[in-house]
N, C-alpha and C positions, 0 to 999 in steps of 0.2 A: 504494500500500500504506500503511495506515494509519500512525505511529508509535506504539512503545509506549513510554509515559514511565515513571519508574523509579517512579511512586505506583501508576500503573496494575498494572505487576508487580508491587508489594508485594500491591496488593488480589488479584489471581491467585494468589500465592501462598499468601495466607491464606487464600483461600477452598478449594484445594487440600489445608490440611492440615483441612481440618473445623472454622475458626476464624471468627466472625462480625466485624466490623468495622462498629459502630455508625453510623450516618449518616458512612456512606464518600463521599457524592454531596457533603455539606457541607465535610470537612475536607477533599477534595484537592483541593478550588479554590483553585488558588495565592492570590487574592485574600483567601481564606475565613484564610489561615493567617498568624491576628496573634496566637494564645492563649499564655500563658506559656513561658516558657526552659525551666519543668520539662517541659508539655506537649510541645514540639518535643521534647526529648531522648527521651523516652520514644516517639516517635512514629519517628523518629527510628532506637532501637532495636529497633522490630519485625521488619526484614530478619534479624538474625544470630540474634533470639531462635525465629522459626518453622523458621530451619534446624533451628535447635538441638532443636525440636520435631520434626519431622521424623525427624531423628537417632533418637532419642530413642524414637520409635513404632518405627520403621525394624531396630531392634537387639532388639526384644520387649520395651521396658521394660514391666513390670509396673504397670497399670493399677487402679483400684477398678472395679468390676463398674458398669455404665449401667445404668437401665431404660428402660421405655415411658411416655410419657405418661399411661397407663392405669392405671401400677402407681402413681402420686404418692396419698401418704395423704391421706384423709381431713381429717387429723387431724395436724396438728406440735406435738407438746408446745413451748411456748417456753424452759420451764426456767432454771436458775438466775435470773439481774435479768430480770424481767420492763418494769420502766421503771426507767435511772439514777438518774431526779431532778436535783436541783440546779436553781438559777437559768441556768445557762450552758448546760444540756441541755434546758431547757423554751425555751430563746429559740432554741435551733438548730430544734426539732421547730415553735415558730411562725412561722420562717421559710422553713422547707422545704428546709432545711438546707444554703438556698443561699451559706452563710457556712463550713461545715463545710473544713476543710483536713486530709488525710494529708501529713505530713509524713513523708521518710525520710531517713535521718540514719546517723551513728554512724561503723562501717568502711567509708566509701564515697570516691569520688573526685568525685561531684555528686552533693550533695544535694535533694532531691525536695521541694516541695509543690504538690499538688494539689487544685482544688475536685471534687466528686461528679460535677460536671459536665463538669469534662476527662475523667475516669477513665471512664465514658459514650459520650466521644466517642474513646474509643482500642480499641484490637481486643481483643475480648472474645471469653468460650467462655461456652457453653451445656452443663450435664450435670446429669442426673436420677440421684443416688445416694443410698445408704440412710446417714443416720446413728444410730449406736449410741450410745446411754447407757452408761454405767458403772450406773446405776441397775435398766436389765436391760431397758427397753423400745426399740425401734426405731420408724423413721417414714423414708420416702422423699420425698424432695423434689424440686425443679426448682428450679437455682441458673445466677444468672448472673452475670458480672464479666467481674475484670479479670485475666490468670494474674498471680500472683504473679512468676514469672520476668521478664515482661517488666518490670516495674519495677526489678526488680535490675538487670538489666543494662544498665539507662539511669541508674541513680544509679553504675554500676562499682563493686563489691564490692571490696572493696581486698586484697592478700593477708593468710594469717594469718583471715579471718574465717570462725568455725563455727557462730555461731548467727543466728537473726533474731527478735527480741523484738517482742512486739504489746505496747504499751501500750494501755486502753480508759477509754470516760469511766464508769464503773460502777464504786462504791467501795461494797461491800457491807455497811458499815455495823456489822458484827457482828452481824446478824439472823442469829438462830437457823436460819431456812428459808433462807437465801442463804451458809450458811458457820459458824457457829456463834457462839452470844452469846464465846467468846473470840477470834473470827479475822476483826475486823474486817481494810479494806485494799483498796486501787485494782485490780480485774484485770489482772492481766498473762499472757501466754502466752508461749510459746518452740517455736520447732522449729529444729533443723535444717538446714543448709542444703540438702542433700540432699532433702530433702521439702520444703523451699520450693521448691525449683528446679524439681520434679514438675509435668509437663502439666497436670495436676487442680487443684492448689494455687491458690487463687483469692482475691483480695479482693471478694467479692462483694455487689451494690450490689442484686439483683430474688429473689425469691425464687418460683418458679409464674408468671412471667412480669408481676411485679407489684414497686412497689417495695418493699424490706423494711419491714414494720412495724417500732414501737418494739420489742413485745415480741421477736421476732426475730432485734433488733441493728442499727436502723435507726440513720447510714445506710448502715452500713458492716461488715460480717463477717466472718472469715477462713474460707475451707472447706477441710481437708486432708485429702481423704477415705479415707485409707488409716489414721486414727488414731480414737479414742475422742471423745464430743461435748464433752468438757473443753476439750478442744484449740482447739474451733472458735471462739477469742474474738472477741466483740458489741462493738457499738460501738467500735471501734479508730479511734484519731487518730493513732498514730504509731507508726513501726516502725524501730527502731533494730538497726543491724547489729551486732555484737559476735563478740570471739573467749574470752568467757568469761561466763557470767551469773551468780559467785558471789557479786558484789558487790549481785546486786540484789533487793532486798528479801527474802527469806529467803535465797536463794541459791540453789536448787534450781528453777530457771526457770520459775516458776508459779505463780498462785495458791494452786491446789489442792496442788501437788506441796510448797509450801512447807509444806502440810498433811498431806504422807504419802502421797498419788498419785505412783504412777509417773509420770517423766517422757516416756519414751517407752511411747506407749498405744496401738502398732500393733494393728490387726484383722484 
């Protein structure tokens, strides 16, 4: 009778709750597994995180509605920064952003950096849902990543924390058409831990089955499909955990929201 080793049940089990696991044949070759401390940790984490998925399904949690392959638009307005800019963002996109690090930090007990290509090589979700503008139009997509939870619970949340801040490389300059000639200022976003922690909630690296373009939010996204497309902040290098965001930059957890947007923009 064969043995089952305890990578082999991880991969059974993610494949169990509906969860893909990127070149699963390359990372569970014991020999294969020399990538970073963050990477193991977060790999590491995937056992208690797909219970917790499980769970999670199991109890009726409240999902965003999926579509079919068939329904994906046309058509993805890109909206707000269509390209950052800057020197440090033109040398990432001519490297192929094989330099690029998310950092996680803040209320945690290990903190996290990862390249685009650890994040790649750890167990990722597949879903096709619609997002909605504030503006008043819609567009359905095909996104894929990394869930958001499983990185929290490989950096450990510390107690006391309630929010999760996305910092992004896109500083909108005070253009008129990106924010208003008064409201220059670096994007930033906020949810939740509650909606972080959500099976959907994705740091997502493909978009249609392709990697993210610039305009997009290449090389890195947030998707929280249960909220408005304010929310879904572009280009993000760092995500700091906190148990108050008054302190940061307007204080109302957001770029926009610093602007008079709701901060919770549930659909």
């Amino acid at each position: 009778m064969p043995i089952i080793t305890r990578r082999q049940a991880l991969i059974t089990s993610l494949a169990g709750s509906g969860l893909l696991l990127t070149g699963c044949s390359k990372i569970f070759q014991a020999d294969s597994l020399t990538e970073s401390a963050s990477f193991q940790r977060v790999l590491a984490a995937a056992q208690a995180w797909t219970r917790a998925t499980q769970r999670f399904l199991l109890a009726g949690g409240e999902m965003a509605r999926e579509y079919k392959p068939s329904d994906i638009s046309h058509y993805f307005k890109p909206n707000g920064t269509y390209h950052p800019g800057g020197a440090d963002y033109a040398r990432h996109v001519d490297e192929g952003f094989v330099n690029w690090r998310l950092r996680i930090d803040g209320m945690v007990r290990h903190p996290l950096s990862l390249s685009v290509a650890d994040l790649r090589r750890l167990p990722a979700r597949s879903q096709i849902t619609r997002h909605d503008c504030v503006e008043g139009w819609s567009a359905i997509g095909g996104w894929t990543g990394v869930p958001l939870a499983l990185l929290l619970r490989a950096a450990g949340v510390r107690a006391g924390a309630k929010y999760v801040v996305f910092y992004c490389a896109d500083n909108l300059d005070g253009e008129a058409a990106k924010g208003g000639e008064q409201s220059p200022g670096q994007y930033y976003e906020s949810v939740g831990l509650v909606d972080a922690m959500h099976p959907q909630t994705l740091i997502a690296y493909d978009m249609n089955g392709k990697p993210l373009d610039v305009p997009h939010g290449a090389p890195l996204r947030l998707r929280v499909e249960r909220q408005l497309g304010y929310k879904m902040a572009k280009y993000v290098q760092h995500i700091q955990i906190v148990g108050d965001f008054h302190a940061i930059a307007g204080g109302h957890g957001g770029y926009w929201e610093d602007r008079g947007y709701d901060w919770y923009a549930g659909v």
